[in-house]
C-alpha positions as CSV (number, residue, x, y, z in Angstrom):
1,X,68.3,97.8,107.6
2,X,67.6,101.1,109.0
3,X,70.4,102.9,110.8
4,X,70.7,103.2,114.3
5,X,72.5,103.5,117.1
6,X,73.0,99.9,118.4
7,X,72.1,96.4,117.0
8,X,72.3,92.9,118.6
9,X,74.4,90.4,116.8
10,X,71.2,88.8,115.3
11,X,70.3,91.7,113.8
12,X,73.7,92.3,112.2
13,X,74.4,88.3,111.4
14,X,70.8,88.6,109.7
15,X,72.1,91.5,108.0
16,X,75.4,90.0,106.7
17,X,73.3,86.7,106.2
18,X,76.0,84.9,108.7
19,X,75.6,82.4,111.8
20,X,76.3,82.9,115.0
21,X,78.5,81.0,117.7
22,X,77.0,82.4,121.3
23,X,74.5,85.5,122.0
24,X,72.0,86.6,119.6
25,X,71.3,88.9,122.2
26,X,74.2,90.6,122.5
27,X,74.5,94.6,122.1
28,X,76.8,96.0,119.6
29,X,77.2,99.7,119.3
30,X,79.9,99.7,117.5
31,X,83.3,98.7,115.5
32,X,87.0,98.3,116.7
33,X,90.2,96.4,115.9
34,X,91.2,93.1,117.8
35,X,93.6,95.0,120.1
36,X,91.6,98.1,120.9
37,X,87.9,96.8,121.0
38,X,86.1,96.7,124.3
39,X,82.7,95.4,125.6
40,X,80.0,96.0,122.9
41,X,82.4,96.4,119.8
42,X,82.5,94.1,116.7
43,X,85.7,93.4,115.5
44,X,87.1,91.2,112.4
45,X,90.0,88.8,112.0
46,X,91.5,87.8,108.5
47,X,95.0,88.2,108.9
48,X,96.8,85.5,110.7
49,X,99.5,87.7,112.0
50,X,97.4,88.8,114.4
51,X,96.6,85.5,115.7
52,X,97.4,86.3,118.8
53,X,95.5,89.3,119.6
54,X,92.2,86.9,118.5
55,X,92.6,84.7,121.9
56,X,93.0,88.4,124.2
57,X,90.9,90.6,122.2
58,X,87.6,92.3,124.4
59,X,85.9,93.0,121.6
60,X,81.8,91.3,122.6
61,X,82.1,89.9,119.1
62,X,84.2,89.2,116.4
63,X,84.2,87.9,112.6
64,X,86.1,85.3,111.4
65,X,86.1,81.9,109.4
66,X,84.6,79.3,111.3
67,X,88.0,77.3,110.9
68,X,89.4,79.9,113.5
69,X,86.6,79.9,115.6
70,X,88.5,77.7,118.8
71,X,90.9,80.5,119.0
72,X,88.4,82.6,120.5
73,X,86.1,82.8,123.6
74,X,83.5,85.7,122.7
75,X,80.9,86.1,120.4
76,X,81.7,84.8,116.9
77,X,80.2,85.7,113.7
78,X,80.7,82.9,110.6
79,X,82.2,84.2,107.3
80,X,84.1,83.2,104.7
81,X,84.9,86.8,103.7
82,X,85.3,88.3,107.0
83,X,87.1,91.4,106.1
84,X,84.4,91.8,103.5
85,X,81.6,91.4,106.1
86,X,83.5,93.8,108.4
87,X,83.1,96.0,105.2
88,X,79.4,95.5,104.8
89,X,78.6,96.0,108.4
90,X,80.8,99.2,108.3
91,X,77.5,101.2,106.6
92,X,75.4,100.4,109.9
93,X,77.3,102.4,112.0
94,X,78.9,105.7,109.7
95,X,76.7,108.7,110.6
96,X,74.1,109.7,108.3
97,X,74.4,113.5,106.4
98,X,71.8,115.6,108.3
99,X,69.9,117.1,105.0
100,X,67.1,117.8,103.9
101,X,66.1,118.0,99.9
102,X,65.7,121.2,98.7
103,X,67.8,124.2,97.4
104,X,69.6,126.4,99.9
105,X,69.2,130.4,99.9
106,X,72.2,131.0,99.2
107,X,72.6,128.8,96.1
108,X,72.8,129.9,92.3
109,X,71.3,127.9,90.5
110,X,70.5,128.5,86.8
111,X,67.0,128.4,85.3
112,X,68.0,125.8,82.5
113,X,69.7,123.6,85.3
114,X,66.9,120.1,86.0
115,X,67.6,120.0,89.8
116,X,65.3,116.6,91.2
117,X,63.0,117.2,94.0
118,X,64.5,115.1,96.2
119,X,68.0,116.3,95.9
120,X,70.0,118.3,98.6
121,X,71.7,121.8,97.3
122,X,73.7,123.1,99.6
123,X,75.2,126.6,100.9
124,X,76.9,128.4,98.2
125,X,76.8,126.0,95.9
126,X,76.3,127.0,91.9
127,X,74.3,124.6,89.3
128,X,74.8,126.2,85.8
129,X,72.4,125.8,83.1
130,X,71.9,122.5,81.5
131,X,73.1,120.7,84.2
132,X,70.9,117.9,85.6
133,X,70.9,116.8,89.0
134,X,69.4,113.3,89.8
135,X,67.1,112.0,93.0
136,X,68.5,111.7,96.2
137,X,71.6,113.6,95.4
138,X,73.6,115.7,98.3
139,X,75.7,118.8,96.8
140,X,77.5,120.0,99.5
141,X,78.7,123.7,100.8
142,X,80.0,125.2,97.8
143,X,80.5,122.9,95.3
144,X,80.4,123.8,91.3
145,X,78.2,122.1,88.7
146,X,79.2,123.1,85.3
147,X,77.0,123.5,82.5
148,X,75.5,120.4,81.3
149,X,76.8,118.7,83.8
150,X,74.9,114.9,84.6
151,X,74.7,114.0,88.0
152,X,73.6,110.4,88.5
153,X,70.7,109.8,91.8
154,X,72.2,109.0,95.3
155,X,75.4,110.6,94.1
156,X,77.1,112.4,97.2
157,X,79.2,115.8,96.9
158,X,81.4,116.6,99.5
159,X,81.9,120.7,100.0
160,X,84.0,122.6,97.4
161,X,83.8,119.7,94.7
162,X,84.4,121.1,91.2
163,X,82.6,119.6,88.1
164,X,83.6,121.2,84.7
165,X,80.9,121.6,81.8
166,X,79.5,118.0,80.3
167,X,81.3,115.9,82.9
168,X,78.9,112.9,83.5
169,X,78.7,110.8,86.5
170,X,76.2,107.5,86.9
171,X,74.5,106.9,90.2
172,X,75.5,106.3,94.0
173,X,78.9,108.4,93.3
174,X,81.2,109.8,95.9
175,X,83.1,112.4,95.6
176,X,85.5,113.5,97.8
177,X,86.0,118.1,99.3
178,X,88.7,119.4,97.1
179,X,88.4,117.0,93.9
180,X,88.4,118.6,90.3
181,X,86.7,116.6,87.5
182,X,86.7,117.6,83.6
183,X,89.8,120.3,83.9
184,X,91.4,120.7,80.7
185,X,93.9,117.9,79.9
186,X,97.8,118.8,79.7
187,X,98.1,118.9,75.6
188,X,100.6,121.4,74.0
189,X,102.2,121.3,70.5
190,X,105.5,123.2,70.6
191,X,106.6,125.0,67.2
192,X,110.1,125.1,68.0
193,X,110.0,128.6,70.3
194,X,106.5,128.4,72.4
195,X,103.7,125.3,73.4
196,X,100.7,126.1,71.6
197,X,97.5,125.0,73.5
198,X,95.7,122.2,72.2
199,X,92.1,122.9,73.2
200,X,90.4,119.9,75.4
201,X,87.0,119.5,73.2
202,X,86.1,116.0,75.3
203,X,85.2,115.8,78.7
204,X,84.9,113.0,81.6
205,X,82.4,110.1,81.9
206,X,82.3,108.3,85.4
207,X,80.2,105.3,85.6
208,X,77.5,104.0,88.8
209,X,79.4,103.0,92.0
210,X,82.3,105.3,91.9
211,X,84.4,106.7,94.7
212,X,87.2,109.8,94.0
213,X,89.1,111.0,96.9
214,X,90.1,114.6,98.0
215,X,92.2,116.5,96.2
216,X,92.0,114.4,93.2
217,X,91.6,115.7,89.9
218,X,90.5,113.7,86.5
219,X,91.4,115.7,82.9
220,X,89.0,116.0,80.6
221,X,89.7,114.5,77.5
222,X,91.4,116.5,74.1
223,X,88.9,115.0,71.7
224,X,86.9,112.0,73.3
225,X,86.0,111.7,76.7
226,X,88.3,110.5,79.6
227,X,86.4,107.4,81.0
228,X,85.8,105.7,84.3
229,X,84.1,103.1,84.3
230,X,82.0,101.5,87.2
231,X,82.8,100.6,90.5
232,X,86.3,102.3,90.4
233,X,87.7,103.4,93.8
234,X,90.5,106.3,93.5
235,X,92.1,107.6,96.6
236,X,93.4,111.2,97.6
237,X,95.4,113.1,95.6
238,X,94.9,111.3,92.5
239,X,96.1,112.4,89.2
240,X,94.6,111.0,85.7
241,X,95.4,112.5,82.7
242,X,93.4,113.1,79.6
243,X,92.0,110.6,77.2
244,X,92.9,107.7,79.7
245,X,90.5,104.8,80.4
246,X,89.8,103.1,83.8
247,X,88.7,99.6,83.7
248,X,85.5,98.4,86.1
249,X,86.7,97.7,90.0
250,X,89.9,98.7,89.5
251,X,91.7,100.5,92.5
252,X,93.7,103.5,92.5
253,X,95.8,103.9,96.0
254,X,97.0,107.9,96.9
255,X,99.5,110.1,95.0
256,X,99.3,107.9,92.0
257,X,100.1,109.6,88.6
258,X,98.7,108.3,85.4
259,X,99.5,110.2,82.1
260,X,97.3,110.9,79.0
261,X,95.9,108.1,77.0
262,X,96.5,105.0,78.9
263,X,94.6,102.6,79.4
264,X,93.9,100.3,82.3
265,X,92.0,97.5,82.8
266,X,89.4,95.6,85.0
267,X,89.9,94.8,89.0
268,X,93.6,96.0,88.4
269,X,95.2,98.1,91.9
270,X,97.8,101.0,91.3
271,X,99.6,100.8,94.4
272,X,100.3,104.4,96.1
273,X,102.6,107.1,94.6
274,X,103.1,104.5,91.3
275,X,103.0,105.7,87.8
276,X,101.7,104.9,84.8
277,X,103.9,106.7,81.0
278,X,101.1,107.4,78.8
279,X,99.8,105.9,75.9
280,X,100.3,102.3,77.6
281,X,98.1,99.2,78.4
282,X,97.5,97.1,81.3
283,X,95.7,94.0,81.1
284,X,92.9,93.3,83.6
285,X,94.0,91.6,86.9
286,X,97.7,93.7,87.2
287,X,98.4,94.8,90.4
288,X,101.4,98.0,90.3
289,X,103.5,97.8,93.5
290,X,103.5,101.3,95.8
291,X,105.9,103.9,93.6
292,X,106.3,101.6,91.1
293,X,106.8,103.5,87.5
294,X,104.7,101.4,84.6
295,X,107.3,102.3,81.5
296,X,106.1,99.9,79.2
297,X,102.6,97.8,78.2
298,X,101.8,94.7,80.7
299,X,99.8,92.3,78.7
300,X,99.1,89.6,81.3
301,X,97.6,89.7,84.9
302,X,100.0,89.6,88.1
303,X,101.9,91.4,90.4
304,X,104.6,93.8,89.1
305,X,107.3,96.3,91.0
306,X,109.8,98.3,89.9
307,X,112.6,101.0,91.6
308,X,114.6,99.8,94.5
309,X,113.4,97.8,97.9
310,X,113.9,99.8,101.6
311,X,117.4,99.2,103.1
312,X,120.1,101.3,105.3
313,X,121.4,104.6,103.8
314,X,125.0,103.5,103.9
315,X,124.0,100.0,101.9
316,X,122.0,102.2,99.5
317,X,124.7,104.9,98.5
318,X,127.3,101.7,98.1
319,X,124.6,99.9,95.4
320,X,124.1,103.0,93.9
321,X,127.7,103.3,92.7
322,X,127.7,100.0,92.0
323,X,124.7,100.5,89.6
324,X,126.7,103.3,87.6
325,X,129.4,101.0,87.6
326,X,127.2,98.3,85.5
327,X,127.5,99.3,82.3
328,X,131.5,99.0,82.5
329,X,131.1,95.9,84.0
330,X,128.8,94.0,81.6
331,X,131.9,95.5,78.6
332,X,134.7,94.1,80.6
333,X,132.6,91.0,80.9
334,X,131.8,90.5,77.4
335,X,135.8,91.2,76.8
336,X,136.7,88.1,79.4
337,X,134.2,85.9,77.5
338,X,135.8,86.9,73.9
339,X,139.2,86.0,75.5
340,X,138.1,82.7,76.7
341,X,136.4,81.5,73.7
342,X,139.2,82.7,71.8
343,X,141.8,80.6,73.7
């Protein structure tokens, strides 16, 4: 569908292949939550706790299972997903980059460097030789393409991205301003008085479909390549370590650390600020609770946590002494239970 600035709810239940409960007709030029939508918004509803904001919300129309559809007296659009629709309806309304293809003055770009036709190279940006630059890409204001660098078509560079020599990316990327992709990894062998480098001779392969956020930065790896595989999302401020592999679909929330050589895999979600030791696996389906540290291999799907739960400062400092206290405890306990089965 061709972006605009306003559709009617048939136009966008056509484009989410959805029905509709009321006007077809009816204008929507834009996107808001239950509480703060007004006339000619769309808004969503998948969480139940917000029930009650469904019956007052403004919004001119709203997505939700059609089980919920009595709760609500506008303009409904059917889904089963609805916060998935909401999703895909999303990329009607974000603004469009204002380029055109070609190579800006003010670029450097090498003679050996394959830049495609229709391919957007911003201000003071630098493509090095060998790099290849695929159709329909947008390098924004002063990024850096390393040499031999592959960038997959449709692939979008915000400004001041950073791609190190040989780093390859598959189509429809998105890269986040600030992130830094194929940096040498962190590997040092200390001889007992000083850390001797160990030279990073991989680099970083990305797959199609990927999103990294600002700020983030993925090591390339000391002999084979780090790898991403397809369809990854990582958030802001990202940290991945060299020689670690990233499962398709799997989610990476902010501030997450994950150390050389692990290994995670398929639709698994790193909540934020978690960690991950290196050299570990994690099965496909896992999901790491926020600043949760992953200290050992987890071999089946679920849900894991680790670290202490929220609760008053005064409560905290008493459990904390209690903790230190444990390790007496379990002796003296062990002592009582030699006693008893002794008597």
């Amino acid at each position: 569908m061709t972006q605009k600035k306003s559709y009617t709810l048939g136009e966008i239940a056509s484009f989410l292949g959805a029905k509709i409960i009321g006007d077809d007709q009816c204008e929507i030029t834009g996107l808001g939550t239950l509480s703060g939508a007004g006339p000619g918004q769309l808004s969503f509803f998948s969480n139940k706790a917000y029930i009650d904001q469904l019956s007052s919300t403004q919004a001119s129309a709203v997505i939700l299972e059609e089980k919920f559809a009595e709760r609500s007296a506008t303009n409904l659009v059917l889904s089963a997903q609805p916060y998935v629709s909401f999703a895909r309806a999303s990329s009607l309304f974000a603004p469009k980059p204002l380029v055109s293809s070609g190579i800006h003055d003010s670029a450097v770009v090498d003679g050996d460097a394959v830049v495609a036709a229709t391919a957007s190279i911003g201000p003071h940006v630098v493509v090095e030789a060998g790099a290849n630059i695929g159709d329909g890409c947008i390098i924004e204001a002063g990024c850096f393409i390393g040499a031999d660098v592959r960038l997959g078509e449709n692939s979008h560079l915000y400004n001041r991205v950073t791609l190190y020599r040989g780093v390859k990316i598959g189509a429809n990327a998105i890269i986040h301003s600030g992130a830094v992709i194929g940096a040498d990894g962190f590997g040092f062998a200390f001889d007992g008085e000083r850390s001797i480098k160990i030279h990073q001779l991989g680099s970083v392969d990305i797959g199609n479909d990927v999103e990294i956020g600002a700020g983030t930065t993925i090591d390339r790896g000391a002999i084979e390549d780090t790898i991403i595989e397809q369809g990854v999302k990582i958030d802001n401020q990202v940290q991945i370590g060299h020689n670690t592999r990233v499962g398709e679909h799997t989610v990476i929330c902010g501030c997450t650390a994950i150390a050389g050589s692990a290994n995670i895999g398929k639709y698994c979600v790193m909540g934020g600020a978690s960690g991950m030791v290196g050299h570990l696996q994690i099965a496909d389906g896992v999901q790491v609770s926020a600043m949760s540290l992953v200290n050992q291999s987890i071999t089946e799907a679920g849900v894991y946590s680790s670290g202490t739960g929220q609760m008053k400062t005064s409560d905290w400092k008493r459990a904390v002494v209690r903790f230190q206290q444990l390790d007496s405890m379990a002796r003296r306990l062990k002592e009582i239970e030699k006693t008893i089965e002794e008597d």
